[in-house]
C-alpha positions in Angstrom: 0.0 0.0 0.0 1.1 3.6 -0.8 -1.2 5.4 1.3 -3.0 5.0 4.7 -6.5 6.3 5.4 -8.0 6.6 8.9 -11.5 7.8 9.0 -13.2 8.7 12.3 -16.6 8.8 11.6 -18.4 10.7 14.6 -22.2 11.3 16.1 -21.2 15.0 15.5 -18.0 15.9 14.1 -15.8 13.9 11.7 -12.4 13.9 10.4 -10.1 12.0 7.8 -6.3 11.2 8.1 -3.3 10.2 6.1 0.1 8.6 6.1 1.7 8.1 3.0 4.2 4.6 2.8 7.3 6.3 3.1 6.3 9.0 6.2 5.3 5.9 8.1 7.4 8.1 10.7 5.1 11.1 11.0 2.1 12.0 12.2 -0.6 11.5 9.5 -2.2 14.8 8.0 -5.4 15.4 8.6 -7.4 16.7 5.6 -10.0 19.0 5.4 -13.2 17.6 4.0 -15.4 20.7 3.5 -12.7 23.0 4.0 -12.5 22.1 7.7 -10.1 19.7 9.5 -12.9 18.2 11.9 -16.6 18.8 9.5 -20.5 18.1 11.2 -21.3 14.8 10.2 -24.2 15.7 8.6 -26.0 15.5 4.8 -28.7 17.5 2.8 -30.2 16.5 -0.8 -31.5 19.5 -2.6 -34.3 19.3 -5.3 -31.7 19.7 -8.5 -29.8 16.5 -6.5 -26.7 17.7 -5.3 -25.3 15.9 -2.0 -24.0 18.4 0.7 -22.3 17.3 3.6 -20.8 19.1 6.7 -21.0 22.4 8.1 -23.4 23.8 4.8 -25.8 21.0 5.1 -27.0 21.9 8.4 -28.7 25.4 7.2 -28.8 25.4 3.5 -32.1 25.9 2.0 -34.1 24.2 -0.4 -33.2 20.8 0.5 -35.6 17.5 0.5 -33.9 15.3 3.4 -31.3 16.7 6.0 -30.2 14.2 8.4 -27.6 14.6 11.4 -26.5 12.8 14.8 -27.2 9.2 13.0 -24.1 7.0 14.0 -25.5 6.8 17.4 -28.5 4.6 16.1 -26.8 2.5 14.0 -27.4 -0.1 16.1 -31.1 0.3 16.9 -32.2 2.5 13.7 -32.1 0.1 10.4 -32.8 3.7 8.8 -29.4 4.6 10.3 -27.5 2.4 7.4 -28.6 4.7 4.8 -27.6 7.4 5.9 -24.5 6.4 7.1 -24.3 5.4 3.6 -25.1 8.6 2.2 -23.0 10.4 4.4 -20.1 8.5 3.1 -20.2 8.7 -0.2 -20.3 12.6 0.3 -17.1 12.7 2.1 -15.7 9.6 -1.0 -17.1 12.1 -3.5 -15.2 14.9 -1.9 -11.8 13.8 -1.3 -11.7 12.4 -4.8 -13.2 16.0 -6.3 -10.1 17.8 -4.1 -7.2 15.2 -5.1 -7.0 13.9 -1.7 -7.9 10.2 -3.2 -6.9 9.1 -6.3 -9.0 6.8 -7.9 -7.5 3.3 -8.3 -4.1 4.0 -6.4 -2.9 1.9 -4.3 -4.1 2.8 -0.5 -6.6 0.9 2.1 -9.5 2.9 4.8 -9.9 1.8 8.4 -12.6 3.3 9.9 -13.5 3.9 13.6 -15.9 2.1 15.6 -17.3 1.9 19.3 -15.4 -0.5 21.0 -18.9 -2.6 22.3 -20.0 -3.4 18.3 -19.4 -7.3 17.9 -18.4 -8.8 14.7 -21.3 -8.7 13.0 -21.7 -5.2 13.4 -18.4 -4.0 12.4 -19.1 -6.5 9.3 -21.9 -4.7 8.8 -20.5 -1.6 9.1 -17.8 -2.6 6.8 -20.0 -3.5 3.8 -21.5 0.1 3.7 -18.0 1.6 3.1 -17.3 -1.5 0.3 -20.6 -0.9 -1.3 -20.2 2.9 -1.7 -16.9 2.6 -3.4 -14.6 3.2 -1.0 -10.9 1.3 -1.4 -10.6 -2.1 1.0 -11.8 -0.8 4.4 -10.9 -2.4 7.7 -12.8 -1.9 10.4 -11.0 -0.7 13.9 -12.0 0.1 17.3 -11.9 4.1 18.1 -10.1 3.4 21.5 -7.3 1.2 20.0 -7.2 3.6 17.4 -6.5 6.6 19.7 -4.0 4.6 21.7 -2.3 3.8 18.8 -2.0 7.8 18.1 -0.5 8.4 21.8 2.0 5.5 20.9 2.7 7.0 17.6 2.6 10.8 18.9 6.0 13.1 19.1 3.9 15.0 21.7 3.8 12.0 24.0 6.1 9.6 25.7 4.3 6.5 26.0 6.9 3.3 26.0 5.7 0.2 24.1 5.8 -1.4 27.3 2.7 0.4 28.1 1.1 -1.7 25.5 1.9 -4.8 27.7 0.2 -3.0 30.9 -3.5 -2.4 31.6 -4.8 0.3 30.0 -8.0 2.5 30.5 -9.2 4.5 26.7 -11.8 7.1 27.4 -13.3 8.1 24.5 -16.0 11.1 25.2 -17.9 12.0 21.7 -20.8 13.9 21.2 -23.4 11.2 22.1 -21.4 8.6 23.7 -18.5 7.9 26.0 -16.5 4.7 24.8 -14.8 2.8 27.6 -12.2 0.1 26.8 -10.2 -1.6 28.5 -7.2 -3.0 26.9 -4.9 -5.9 28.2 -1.2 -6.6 27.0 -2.5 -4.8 23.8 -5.7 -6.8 23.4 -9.7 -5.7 24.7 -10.4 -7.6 27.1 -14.0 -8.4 26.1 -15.7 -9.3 29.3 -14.1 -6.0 30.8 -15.1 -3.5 27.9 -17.5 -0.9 28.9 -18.5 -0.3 25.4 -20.8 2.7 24.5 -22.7 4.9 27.7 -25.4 7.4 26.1 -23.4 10.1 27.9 -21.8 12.9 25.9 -20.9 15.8 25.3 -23.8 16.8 23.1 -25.6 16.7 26.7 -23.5 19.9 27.8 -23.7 21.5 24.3 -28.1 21.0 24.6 -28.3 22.6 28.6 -25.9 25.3 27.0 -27.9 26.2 24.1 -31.3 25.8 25.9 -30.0 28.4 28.7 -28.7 31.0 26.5 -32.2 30.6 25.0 -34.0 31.1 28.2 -32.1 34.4 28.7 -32.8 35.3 25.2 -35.4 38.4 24.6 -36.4 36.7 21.6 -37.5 33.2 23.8 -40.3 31.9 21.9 -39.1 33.0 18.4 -36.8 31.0 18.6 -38.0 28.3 20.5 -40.7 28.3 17.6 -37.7 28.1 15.2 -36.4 24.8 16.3 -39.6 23.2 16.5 -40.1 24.2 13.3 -36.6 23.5 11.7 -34.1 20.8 13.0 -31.8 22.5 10.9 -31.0 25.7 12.3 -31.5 24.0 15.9 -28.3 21.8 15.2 -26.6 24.7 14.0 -27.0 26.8 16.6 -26.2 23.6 18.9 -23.1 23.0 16.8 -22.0 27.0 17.7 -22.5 26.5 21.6 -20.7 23.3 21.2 -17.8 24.8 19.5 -18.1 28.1 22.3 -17.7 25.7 25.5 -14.4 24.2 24.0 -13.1 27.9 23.1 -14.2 28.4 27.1 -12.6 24.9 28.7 -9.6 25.4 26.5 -8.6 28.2 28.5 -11.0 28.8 31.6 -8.2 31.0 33.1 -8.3 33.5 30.1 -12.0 33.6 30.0 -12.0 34.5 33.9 -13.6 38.2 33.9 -13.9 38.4 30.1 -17.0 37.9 27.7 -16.8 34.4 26.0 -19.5 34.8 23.9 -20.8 34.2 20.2 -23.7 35.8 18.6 -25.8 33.5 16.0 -27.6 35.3 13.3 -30.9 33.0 12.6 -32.5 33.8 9.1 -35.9 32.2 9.2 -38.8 33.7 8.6 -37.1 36.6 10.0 -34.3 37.6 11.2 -33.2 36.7 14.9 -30.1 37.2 17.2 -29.2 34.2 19.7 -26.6 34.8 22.1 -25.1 32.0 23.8 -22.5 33.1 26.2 -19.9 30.8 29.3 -19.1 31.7 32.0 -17.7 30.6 35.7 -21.8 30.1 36.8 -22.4 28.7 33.5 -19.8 26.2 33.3 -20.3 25.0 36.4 -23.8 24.3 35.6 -23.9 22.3 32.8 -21.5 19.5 34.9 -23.3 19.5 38.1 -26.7 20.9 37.2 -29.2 17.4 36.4 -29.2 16.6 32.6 -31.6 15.9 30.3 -31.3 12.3 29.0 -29.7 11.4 32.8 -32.7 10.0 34.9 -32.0 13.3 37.2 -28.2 12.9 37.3 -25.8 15.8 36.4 -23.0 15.0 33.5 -20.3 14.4 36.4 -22.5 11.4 38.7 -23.3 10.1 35.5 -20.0 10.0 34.1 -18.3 9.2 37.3 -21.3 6.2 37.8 -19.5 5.1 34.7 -15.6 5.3 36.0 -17.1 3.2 39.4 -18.9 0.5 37.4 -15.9 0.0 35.3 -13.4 -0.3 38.6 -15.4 -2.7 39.9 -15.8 -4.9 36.2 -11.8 -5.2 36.7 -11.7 -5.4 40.0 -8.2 -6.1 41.0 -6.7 -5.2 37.3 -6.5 -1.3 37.6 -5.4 0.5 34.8 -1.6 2.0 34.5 -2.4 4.5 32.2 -5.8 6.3 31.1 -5.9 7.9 27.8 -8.5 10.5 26.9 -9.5 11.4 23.8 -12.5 13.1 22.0 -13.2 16.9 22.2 -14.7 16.8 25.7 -11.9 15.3 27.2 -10.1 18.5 27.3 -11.7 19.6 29.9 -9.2 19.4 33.0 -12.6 17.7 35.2 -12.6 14.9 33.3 -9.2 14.5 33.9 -9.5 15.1 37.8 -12.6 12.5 37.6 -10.6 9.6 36.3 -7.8 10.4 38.4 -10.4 9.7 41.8 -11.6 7.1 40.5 -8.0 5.3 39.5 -5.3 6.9 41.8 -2.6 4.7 40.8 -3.0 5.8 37.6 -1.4 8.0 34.9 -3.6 10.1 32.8 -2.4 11.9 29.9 -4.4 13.3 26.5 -2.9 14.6 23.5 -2.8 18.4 22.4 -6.0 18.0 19.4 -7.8 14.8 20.7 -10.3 15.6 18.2 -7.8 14.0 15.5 -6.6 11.3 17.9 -8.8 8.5 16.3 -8.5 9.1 12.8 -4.3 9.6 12.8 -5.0 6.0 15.2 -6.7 5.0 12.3 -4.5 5.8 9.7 -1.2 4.4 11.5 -3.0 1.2 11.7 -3.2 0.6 8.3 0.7 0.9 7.9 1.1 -1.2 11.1 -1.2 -3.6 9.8 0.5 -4.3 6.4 3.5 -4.7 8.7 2.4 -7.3 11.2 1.1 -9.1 7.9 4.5 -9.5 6.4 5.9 -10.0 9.8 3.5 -12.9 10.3 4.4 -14.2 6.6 7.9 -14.4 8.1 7.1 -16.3 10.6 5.2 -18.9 9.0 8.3 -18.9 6.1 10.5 -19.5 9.3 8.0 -22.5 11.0 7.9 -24.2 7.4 11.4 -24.7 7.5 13.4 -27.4 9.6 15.4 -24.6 11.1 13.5 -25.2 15.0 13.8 -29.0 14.3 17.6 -28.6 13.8 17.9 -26.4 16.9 16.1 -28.9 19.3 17.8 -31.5 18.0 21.0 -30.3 18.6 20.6 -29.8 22.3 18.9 -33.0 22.6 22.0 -34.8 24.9 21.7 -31.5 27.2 17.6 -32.5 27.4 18.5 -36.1 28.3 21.3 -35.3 30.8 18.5 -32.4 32.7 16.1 -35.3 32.6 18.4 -38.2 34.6 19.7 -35.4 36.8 16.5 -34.3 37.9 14.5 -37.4 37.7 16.5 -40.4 39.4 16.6 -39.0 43.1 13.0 -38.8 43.2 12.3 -41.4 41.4 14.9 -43.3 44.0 13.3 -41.4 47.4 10.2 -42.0 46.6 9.1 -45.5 43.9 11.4 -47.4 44.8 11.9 -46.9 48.7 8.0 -47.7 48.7 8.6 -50.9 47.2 11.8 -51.6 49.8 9.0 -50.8 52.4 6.4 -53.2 50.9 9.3 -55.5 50.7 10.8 -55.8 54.0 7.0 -55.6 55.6 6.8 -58.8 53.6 3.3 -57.4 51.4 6.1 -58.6 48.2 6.8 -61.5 49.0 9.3 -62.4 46.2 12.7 -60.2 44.5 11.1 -61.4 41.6 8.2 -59.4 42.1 10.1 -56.5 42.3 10.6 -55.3 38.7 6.6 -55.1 38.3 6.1 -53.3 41.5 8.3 -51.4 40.6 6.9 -50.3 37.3 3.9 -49.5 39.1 5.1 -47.4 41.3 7.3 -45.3 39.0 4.1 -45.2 36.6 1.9 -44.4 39.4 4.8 -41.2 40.6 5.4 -40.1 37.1 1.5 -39.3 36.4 1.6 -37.7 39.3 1.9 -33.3 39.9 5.3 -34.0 41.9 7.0 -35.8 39.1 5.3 -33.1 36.5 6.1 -29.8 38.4 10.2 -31.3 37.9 9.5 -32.3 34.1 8.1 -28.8 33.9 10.7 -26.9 35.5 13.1 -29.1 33.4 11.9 -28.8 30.3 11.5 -24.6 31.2 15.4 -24.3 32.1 16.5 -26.8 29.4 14.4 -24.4 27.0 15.6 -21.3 27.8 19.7 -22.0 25.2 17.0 -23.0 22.7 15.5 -19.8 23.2 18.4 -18.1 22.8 20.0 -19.7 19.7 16.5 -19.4 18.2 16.7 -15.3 18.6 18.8 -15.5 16.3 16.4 -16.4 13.5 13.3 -14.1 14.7 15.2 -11.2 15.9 15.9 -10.3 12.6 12.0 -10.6 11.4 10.9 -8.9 14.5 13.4 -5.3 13.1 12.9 -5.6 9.7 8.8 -4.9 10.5 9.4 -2.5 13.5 7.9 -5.1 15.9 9.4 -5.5 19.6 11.6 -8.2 19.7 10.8 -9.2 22.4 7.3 -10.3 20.7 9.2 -13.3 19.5 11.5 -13.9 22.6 10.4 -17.6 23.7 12.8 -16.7 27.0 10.1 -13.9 28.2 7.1 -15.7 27.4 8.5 -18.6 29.7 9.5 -16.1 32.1 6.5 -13.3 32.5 3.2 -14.6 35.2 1.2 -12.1 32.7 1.5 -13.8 29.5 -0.8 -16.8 29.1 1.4 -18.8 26.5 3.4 -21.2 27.5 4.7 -24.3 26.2 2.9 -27.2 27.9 5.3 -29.8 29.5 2.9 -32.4 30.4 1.1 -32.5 27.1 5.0 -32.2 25.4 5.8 -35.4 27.4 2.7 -37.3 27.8 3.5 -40.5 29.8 2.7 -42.3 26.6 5.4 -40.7 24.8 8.2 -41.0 27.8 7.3 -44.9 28.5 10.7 -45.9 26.9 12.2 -43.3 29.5 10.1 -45.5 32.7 11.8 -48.5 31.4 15.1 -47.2 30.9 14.7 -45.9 34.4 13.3 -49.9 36.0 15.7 -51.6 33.9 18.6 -49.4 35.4 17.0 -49.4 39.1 16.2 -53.1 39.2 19.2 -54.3 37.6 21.2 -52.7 41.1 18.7 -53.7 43.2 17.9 -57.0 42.4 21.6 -57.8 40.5 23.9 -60.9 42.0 20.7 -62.7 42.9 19.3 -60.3 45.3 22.4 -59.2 47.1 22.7 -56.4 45.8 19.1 -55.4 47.8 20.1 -56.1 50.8 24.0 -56.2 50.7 25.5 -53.0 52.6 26.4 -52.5 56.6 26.6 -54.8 59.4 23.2 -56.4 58.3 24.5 -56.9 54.5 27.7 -58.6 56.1 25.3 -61.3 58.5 23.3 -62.1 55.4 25.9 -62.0 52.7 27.7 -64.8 55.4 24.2 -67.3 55.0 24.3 -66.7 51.7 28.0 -67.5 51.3 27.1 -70.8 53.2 23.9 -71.6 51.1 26.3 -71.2 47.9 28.3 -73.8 49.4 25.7 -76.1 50.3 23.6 -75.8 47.2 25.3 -74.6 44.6 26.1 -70.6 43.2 23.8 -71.4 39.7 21.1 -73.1 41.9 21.0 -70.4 44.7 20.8 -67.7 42.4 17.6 -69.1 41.0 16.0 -69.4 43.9 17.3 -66.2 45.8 15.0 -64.7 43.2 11.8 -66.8 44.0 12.1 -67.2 47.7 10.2 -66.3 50.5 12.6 -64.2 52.7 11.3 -64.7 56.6 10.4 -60.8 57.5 13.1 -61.8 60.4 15.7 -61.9 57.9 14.3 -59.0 56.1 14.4 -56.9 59.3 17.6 -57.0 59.2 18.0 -54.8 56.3 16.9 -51.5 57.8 15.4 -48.6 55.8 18.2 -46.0 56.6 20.9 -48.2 55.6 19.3 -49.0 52.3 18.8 -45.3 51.9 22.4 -44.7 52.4 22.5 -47.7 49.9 20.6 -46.2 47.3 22.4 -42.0 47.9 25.4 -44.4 46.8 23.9 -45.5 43.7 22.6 -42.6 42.5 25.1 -40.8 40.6 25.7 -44.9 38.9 21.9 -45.3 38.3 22.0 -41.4 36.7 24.6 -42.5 34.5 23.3 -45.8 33.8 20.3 -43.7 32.9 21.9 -41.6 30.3 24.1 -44.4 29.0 20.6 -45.5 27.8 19.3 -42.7 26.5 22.4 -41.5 24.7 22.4 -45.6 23.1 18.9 -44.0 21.7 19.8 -41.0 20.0 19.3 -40.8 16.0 16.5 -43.5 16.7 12.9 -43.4 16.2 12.4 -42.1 20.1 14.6 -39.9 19.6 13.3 -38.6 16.2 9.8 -38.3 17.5 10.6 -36.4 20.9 12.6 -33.9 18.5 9.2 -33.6 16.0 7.1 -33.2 19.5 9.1 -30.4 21.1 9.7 -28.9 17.8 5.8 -28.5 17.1 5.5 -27.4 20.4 7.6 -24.7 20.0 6.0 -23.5 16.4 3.0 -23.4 18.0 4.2 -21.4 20.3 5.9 -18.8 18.1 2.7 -18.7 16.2 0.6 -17.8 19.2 3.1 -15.2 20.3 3.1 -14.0 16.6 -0.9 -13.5 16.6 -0.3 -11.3 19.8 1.4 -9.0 17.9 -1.4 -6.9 16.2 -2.5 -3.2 16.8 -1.9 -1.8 19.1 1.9 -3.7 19.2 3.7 -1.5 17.0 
């Protein structure tokens, strides 16, 4: 794509940004649609047929249809559609007409909407722009889009780390206030606020409807508006653009007449006045609102902040980000600071234009984390992560004996000693399937997976690192953290839910050959020189190595040794054998069983077992990076 559009179609005011490929670097430009960098979203049709939209369309005469303030009912209005469609084909029409689009070039829209629409709204939603003629449109949430802009913003310093923190968008339009809550960059769905019917517009109506109160000419003009929508917008438009002159400076305005006068030519010609003030501001926050059930703008609005702290509970936000034309108003700011003490709030210096430069920046960012994610799946298709695992394979088999075998040797197999010498197994020869119960029975258990899990981890993290050297270079080439790829930090971090999974990686079905290795190894020493080796050791091993030594003499070595294994030791004899000495016993084998161990393991490498443990961890890994790679969309970038 050449060029980036971001269009932030609003209740009341839109605006249209954007970044060309190679200023991917700068803030978008906004342009001026109507000759105005933020234009009414409104329409009128005359009689000959021409389509006006903005600022004209509110008051111009002779007109069939005029329609204003329809996004808002876009969900509850079917008529809304249509005149959303209308609407923007007037603002297509116009940026073609002025050069700002040219026709066939390469270049993509993403266009805002509330952060509570589901899927099949924005698909909706999406299929108007498509239909009208619009290039391939995207549709994006207007909070991600704004944080996006602070990200993006020379005026602001917000770290990509932030985007791995909880943050708190505030987006306060003209008939709604969007509240979203976004996670390690993603909404958190069950958290999101979505649209409240609180707005602005609400402050811009008590405004208007005082100034006409104090108006001599009252009931002219209240006639007026019942009469004609038109020039009731307008003149709601003017107060609305007067109380942001005011809250933009309230100092300046302290003692000084902020004030417009409105010339209203119908039937007639009237004066309206609307004029702010200390008494006047104060009023419109705190004095009950219409549309509130009796609550001012601030109990509503704070209402909001309360119900939200309590959807997250013990998440709070790190950062709130305000946007939309109201939020310059330093209350707002004190509000959400209350409500969240802990944390930061910041705006930008035109939050009107937030959203659509959001907008815009994710189109570029998008075509980015595409051709990132190409990489990656360029980078999982070849055997490069099959290569890596297996060439640390004898370091995974090694970790495995070392932290296996003493467990396996203080736990399995001194409860079969027990069982033994309490004479519940009766015979040595009994002890190999015992045994393999008992290892079975620990190895299924959490004990025996917390250590494969904690091995595998530690064993992982070299991998890690010799694979960074394969998707750090994808991660710069598309501007994306590289950390987005770093397998180490996503083994590491209690806030990222990805993981590689250990116990499904080594599924007791795929690590039986392991459990054998391990009996075949343990029972050899215990049960090896016809059960001496069991019960050989200390002042005990010396009485009964003596009987034996007698037996052999009696009987026969080949004839003992077959029946050593079959007999019935008397528990007397087995007594004899106590359980610390055979502890000591088995301390002393360990480091020979652990090698024994790995002598059997290392005899399997370039085998099938081997092979398919390599093709296991392998997929387990790709599957991994592929995960980690689908976190890695706006607002990552």
């Amino acid at each position: 794509m050449e060029r980036y559009y971001g269009f932030d179609l609003g209740d009341a005011e839109s605006a249209v940004a954007r970044l060309r490929r190679d200023e991917a670097m700068q803030d978008p430009e906004v342009l001026p649609v109507c000759d105005a960098p933020s234009f009414i979203t409104a329409f009128a049709r005359r009689s000959e047929g021409d389509l006006l939209i903005g600022e004209v369309a509110c008051y111009a005469s002779d007109v069939l249809e005029r329609k204003i303030r329809f996004k808002s009912r876009f969900l509850t209005d079917p008529e809304s559609a249509k005149d959303v469609r209308t609407f923007a084909a007037g603002v297509l029409s116009w940026l073609i007409r002025e050069g700002s689009l040219v026709q066939g070039e390469d270049s993509c829209f993403y266009v805002g909407c509330p952060a509570g629409w589901n899927k099949a709204d924005r698909e909706r939603y999406r299929r108007i722009f498509e239909d009208v003629g619009y290039p391939p449109v995207r549709i994006v949430s207007e909070s991600r889009a704004a944080l996006i802009s602070a990200c993006r913003s020379k005026h602001l310093q917000v770290a990509y780390d932030i985007l791995s923190k909880p943050v708190l968008v505030v987006d306060i339009g003209s008939s709604t206030t969007d509240f979203a809550f976004i996670e390690s960059g993603r909404e958190v769905e069950l958290q999101t606020a979505g649209e409240v019917m609180l707005g602005g517009g609400i402050m811009d109506r008590m405004l208007l409807e005082e100034s006409v109160k104090a108006s001599p000419e009252r009931a002219a003009i209240e006639q007026i508006f019942a009469e004609n929508e038109a020039w009731r917008n307008y003149c709601e438009f003017a107060a609305r653009r007067l109380k942001e002159k005011y809250y933009a400076d309230e100092d300046y305005w302290a003692g000084r007449s902020c004030s417009r006068s409105i010339g209203i030519l119908y039937k007639g010609e009237h004066h309206l006045t609307i004029r702010m003030d200390a008494a006047m501001a104060d009023r419109i926050l705190h004095a009950p609102a219409p549309g509130l059930d009796g609550a001012s703008f601030k109990e509503a609005f704070c209402r909001s902040l309360s119900e939200i702290r309590s959807r997250i509970k013990d998440t709070g936000p790190e950062l709130i980000f305000l946007t939309g034309g109201v939020s310059k108003l330093p209350a707002i700011g004190k509000w959400c600071q209350e409500a969240f003490p802990q944390a930061v709030v910041i705006t930008t210096p035109q939050p009107e234009f937030s959203v659509a430069r959001g907008l815009a920046h994710c189109g570029r960012i998008d075509e980015d984390i595409r051709a990132f994610r190409k990489e990656v799946d360029d980078l999982i298709e070849t055997s490069t992560v099959e290569s890596i695992v297996a060439g640390h394979m004898g370091d995974l088999y090694r970790r495995i004996a070392d932290a296996l075998v003493d467990p396996i040797m203080e736990q399995p197999v001194m409860n079969v000693f027990d069982r033994w010498r309490s004479g519940q197994i009766s015979r040595l020869s009994e002890i190999d399937e015992e045994l393999a119960e008992e290892i079975e029975h620990f190895l299924r258990g959490e004990d025996a997976q917390k250590i494969l899990v904690e091995t595998i981890s530690s064993w992982l993290s070299p991998v890690a690192y010799e694979l960074e050297e394969y998707t750090m270079p994808i991660c710069v080439r598309h501007n994306v953290p590289y950390r987005a790829l770093n397998l180490n930090s996503y083994l590491s971090l209690t806030d990222i839910d990805i993981r590689i999974d250990t116990k499904d990686m080594f599924a007791l079905d795929q690590i039986t050959w392991m459990i054998n290795a391990i009996i075949s190894v343990v029972v050899g020493l215990m049960c090896g020189g016809s059960g001496v080796a069991l019960i050989a050791g200390g002042l005990e091993g010396i009485i009964v190595g003596a009987i034996l030594s007698l037996s052999v003499l009696l009987i026969g070595q080949e004839h003992i040794e077959n029946r050593m294994m079959d007999i019935n030791l008397p528990r007397p004899l087995r007594k004899l054998v106590t359980r610390s000495s055979f502890e000591n016993r088995m301390k002393k084998l360990s480091p020979e069983v652990k090698a024994s161990f790995l002598e059997s393991l290392e005899k399997e490498k370039n085998t099938e077992i081997t092979a398919r443990l390599t093709e296991e961890i392998s997929g387990q890994i790709e599957q991994c990076l592929t995960k980690m790679a689908e976190i890695v969309e706006i607002p990552l970038g």
